[in-house]
N, C-alpha and C positions, 0 to 999 in steps of 0.2 A: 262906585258900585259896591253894593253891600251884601254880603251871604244872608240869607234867612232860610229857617226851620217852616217845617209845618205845626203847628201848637195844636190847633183846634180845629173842628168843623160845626159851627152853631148855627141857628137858626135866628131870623131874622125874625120876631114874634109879630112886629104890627104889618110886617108882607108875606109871614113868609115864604122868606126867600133864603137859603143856605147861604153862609158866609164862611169862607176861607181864614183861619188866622193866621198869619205869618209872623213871626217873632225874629227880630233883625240882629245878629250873633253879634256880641259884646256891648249890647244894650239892651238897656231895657224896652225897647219899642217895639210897637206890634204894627202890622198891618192889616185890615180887613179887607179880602175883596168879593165882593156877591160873583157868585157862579150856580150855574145851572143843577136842578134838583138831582141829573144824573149823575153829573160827574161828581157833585156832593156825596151821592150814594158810594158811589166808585170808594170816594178819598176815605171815607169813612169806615169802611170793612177794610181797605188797609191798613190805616190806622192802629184796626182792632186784628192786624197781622191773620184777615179770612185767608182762606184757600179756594179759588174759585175750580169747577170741574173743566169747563173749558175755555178758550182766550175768549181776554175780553177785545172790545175795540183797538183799548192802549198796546194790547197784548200784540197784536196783530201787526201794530203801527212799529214797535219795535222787534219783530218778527224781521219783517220787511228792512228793517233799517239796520240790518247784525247780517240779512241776505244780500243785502247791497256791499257789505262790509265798509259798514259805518256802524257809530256809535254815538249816543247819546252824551256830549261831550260837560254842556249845562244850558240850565234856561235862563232867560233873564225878562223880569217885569219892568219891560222900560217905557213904559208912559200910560196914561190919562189922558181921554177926551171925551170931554160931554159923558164923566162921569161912567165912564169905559176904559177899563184895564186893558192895556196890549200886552203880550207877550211876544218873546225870539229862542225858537229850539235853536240851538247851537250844535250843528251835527262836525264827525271829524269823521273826514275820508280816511280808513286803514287801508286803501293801495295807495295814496302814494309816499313815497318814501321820506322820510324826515328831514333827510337834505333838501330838500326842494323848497325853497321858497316861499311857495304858495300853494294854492289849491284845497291845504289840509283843510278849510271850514268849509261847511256849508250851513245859512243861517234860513229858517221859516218864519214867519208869522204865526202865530198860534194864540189861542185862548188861555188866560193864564191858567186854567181850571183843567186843560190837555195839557199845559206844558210844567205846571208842579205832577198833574200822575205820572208823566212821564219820566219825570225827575226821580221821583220817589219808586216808580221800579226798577230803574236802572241804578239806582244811587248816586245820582248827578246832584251835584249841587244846584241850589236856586239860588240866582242872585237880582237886586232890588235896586232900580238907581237909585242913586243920590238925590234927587229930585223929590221923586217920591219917597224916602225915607223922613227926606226935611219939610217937605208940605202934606203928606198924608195918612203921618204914621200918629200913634198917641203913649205915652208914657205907663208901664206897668209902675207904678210906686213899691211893690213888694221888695220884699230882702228874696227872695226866690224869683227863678222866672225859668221853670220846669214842668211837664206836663200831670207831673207828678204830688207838687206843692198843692193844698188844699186853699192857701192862698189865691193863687194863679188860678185855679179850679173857679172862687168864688168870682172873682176877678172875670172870665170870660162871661159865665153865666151873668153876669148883670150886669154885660156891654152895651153904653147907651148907644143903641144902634143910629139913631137921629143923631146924636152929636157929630157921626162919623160921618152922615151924611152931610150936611152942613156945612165941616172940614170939608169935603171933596167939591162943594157948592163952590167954597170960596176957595180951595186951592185952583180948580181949576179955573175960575176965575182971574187969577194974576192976585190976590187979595192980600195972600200971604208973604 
Protein backbone atom coordinates (compact mmCIF):
# COMPACT_ATOMS: atom_id res chain seq x y z
CA UNK A 1 0.00 0.00 0.00
CA UNK A 2 1.21 3.37 -1.21
CA UNK A 3 0.29 7.05 0.08
CA UNK A 4 -0.75 9.43 -2.93
CA UNK A 5 -1.60 13.15 -3.27
CA UNK A 6 -4.14 14.66 -5.29
CA UNK A 7 -1.92 16.50 -8.19
CA UNK A 8 -4.65 17.44 -10.66
CA UNK A 9 -8.19 17.29 -11.93
CA UNK A 10 -8.12 17.24 -15.94
CA UNK A 11 -10.31 16.57 -18.52
CA UNK A 12 -10.51 13.94 -20.63
CA UNK A 13 -10.71 15.81 -24.18
CA UNK A 14 -11.83 12.97 -26.68
CA UNK A 15 -14.92 11.93 -23.78
CA UNK A 16 -14.99 14.39 -21.88
CA UNK A 17 -14.83 12.95 -18.92
CA UNK A 18 -12.91 14.55 -15.67
CA UNK A 19 -9.82 12.56 -14.59
CA UNK A 20 -8.48 12.45 -11.05
CA UNK A 21 -4.63 12.50 -10.88
CA UNK A 22 -3.06 10.90 -8.01
CA UNK A 23 0.77 11.13 -7.69
CA UNK A 24 2.17 8.16 -5.61
CA UNK A 25 4.61 9.82 -2.59
CA UNK A 26 8.30 8.95 -3.11
CA UNK A 27 7.91 8.49 -6.85
CA UNK A 28 7.54 9.66 -9.54
CA UNK A 29 4.16 7.89 -10.54
CA UNK A 30 0.84 9.01 -11.21
CA UNK A 31 -2.37 7.59 -11.29
CA UNK A 32 -5.38 8.53 -13.43
CA UNK A 33 -8.81 7.65 -12.49
CA UNK A 34 -12.16 8.90 -14.46
CA UNK A 35 -14.83 10.23 -11.95
CA UNK A 36 -17.99 11.75 -12.26
CA UNK A 37 -18.45 15.52 -13.60
CA UNK A 38 -19.68 16.36 -10.00
CA UNK A 39 -17.57 15.25 -7.78
CA UNK A 40 -14.84 16.47 -10.47
CA UNK A 41 -16.46 19.99 -9.70
CA UNK A 42 -16.39 19.30 -5.86
CA UNK A 43 -12.34 18.25 -6.00
CA UNK A 44 -11.64 21.20 -8.01
CA UNK A 45 -12.87 24.21 -5.98
CA UNK A 46 -10.96 22.52 -3.39
CA UNK A 47 -8.21 22.30 -4.86
CA UNK A 48 -8.53 26.10 -5.54
CA UNK A 49 -9.10 26.24 -1.44
CA UNK A 50 -13.29 27.81 -2.38
CA UNK A 51 -15.43 28.34 0.44
CA UNK A 52 -18.75 26.86 -0.12
CA UNK A 53 -22.01 28.79 1.93
CA UNK A 54 -23.60 25.77 2.84
CA UNK A 55 -22.54 21.71 3.29
CA UNK A 56 -22.03 19.89 0.71
CA UNK A 57 -23.16 16.27 0.26
CA UNK A 58 -19.33 15.20 1.57
CA UNK A 59 -19.88 17.81 4.14
CA UNK A 60 -22.95 16.26 5.42
CA UNK A 61 -21.46 12.58 5.20
CA UNK A 62 -18.79 13.77 7.68
CA UNK A 63 -21.23 15.63 9.70
CA UNK A 64 -22.84 12.37 10.34
CA UNK A 65 -19.63 10.52 10.87
CA UNK A 66 -17.83 13.09 13.90
CA UNK A 67 -22.01 12.73 15.24
CA UNK A 68 -21.51 9.10 15.45
CA UNK A 69 -18.12 9.81 16.94
CA UNK A 70 -16.01 8.48 14.31
CA UNK A 71 -13.58 9.74 12.05
CA UNK A 72 -12.40 9.61 8.97
CA UNK A 73 -9.35 7.39 9.74
CA UNK A 74 -7.91 7.01 5.57
CA UNK A 75 -9.17 5.71 2.08
CA UNK A 76 -7.66 3.42 0.17
CA UNK A 77 -7.94 2.61 -3.75
CA UNK A 78 -7.72 -0.99 -3.75
CA UNK A 79 -8.79 -2.51 -6.97
CA UNK A 80 -10.00 -2.47 -10.70
CA UNK A 81 -12.62 -4.21 -12.47
CA UNK A 82 -13.78 -3.93 -15.90
CA UNK A 83 -11.94 -0.80 -15.98
CA UNK A 84 -13.66 0.47 -12.55
CA UNK A 85 -11.86 1.82 -9.61
CA UNK A 86 -13.04 0.71 -6.07
CA UNK A 87 -12.44 2.43 -3.15
CA UNK A 88 -12.56 1.56 1.12
CA UNK A 89 -13.49 4.63 3.78
CA UNK A 90 -11.56 3.51 6.67
CA UNK A 91 -13.71 4.89 9.56
CA UNK A 92 -12.33 4.66 13.58
CA UNK A 93 -14.79 4.28 16.27
CA UNK A 94 -13.76 7.06 19.12
CA UNK A 95 -15.99 5.14 21.78
CA UNK A 96 -14.28 2.54 22.15
CA UNK A 97 -11.37 2.59 24.19
CA UNK A 98 -7.76 1.78 22.77
CA UNK A 99 -7.23 -1.13 24.88
CA UNK A 100 -9.67 -3.08 23.28
CA UNK A 101 -8.83 -5.20 20.76
CA UNK A 102 -11.01 -4.73 18.22
CA UNK A 103 -13.91 -2.91 17.10
CA UNK A 104 -11.76 0.48 16.54
CA UNK A 105 -12.42 0.07 12.37
CA UNK A 106 -15.05 0.28 10.58
CA UNK A 107 -14.55 -0.04 6.60
CA UNK A 108 -17.26 1.15 3.41
CA UNK A 109 -17.16 0.59 -0.03
CA UNK A 110 -17.08 3.81 -1.70
CA UNK A 111 -16.25 5.62 -5.20
CA UNK A 112 -12.86 6.58 -5.33
CA UNK A 113 -14.09 10.07 -6.34
CA UNK A 114 -16.27 10.18 -2.60
CA UNK A 115 -13.56 8.55 -0.78
CA UNK A 116 -10.35 11.05 -2.00
CA UNK A 117 -13.24 14.31 -1.11
CA UNK A 118 -13.55 12.81 1.89
CA UNK A 119 -9.86 12.43 2.46
CA UNK A 120 -9.00 15.71 1.45
CA UNK A 121 -11.58 17.40 3.93
CA UNK A 122 -10.80 15.65 6.81
CA UNK A 123 -7.13 15.44 5.94
CA UNK A 124 -6.86 11.70 5.88
CA UNK A 125 -4.46 10.33 3.91
CA UNK A 126 -5.14 8.18 0.57
CA UNK A 127 -3.57 5.25 0.02
CA UNK A 128 -3.11 3.04 -3.52
CA UNK A 129 -2.46 -0.69 -3.52
CA UNK A 130 0.39 -2.15 -4.68
CA UNK A 131 -1.20 -3.54 -7.43
CA UNK A 132 -2.44 -0.85 -8.81
CA UNK A 133 0.61 1.41 -8.47
CA UNK A 134 2.62 -1.59 -10.31
CA UNK A 135 0.05 -2.16 -13.34
CA UNK A 136 -1.71 1.20 -13.51
CA UNK A 137 0.33 3.89 -12.82
CA UNK A 138 2.84 5.88 -15.53
CA UNK A 139 6.11 7.47 -14.88
CA UNK A 140 6.47 11.61 -14.47
CA UNK A 141 10.12 11.79 -16.10
CA UNK A 142 10.65 15.36 -14.62
CA UNK A 143 13.30 16.52 -11.98
CA UNK A 144 10.08 18.03 -10.14
CA UNK A 145 6.84 16.31 -9.30
CA UNK A 146 4.90 19.36 -7.54
CA UNK A 147 1.82 21.00 -8.36
CA UNK A 148 3.58 23.85 -8.67
CA UNK A 149 6.51 22.92 -11.18
CA UNK A 150 5.60 24.22 -14.88
CA UNK A 151 7.17 21.07 -15.83
CA UNK A 152 4.53 18.84 -14.11
CA UNK A 153 1.95 21.56 -15.14
CA UNK A 154 2.98 20.80 -18.93
CA UNK A 155 3.22 17.19 -18.23
CA UNK A 156 -0.66 16.78 -16.98
CA UNK A 157 -2.03 18.98 -19.79
CA UNK A 158 -0.79 16.63 -22.62
CA UNK A 159 -1.76 13.38 -20.83
CA UNK A 160 -2.15 10.71 -23.47
CA UNK A 161 -5.30 9.94 -22.06
CA UNK A 162 -5.69 6.58 -24.62
CA UNK A 163 -2.32 5.38 -23.53
CA UNK A 164 -3.91 5.16 -19.93
CA UNK A 165 -6.57 3.59 -21.23
CA UNK A 166 -5.11 0.73 -22.94
CA UNK A 167 -2.80 0.34 -19.64
CA UNK A 168 -5.93 -0.36 -17.74
CA UNK A 169 -7.31 -2.61 -20.93
CA UNK A 170 -4.32 -4.80 -20.47
CA UNK A 171 -3.68 -4.37 -16.84
CA UNK A 172 -6.91 -5.48 -16.12
CA UNK A 173 -6.50 -8.12 -18.35
CA UNK A 174 -3.68 -10.21 -16.30
CA UNK A 175 -1.26 -8.80 -19.48
CA UNK A 176 0.97 -7.03 -17.32
Amino acid sequence: MKKATVKAVVLDKLNNAPVVILGIEGTNKILPIWIGACEASVLALMLENAEFERPLTHDLMINIIEGLEAKVERVYINKIENNTFFARVILKDLTIPEEEEEGHYIEFDARPSDAIILALKTSSPIYVSNELVNTHTVNFEGEKFDDEDEEFKKFVENLDIEEFKRRFKKGSQGDN
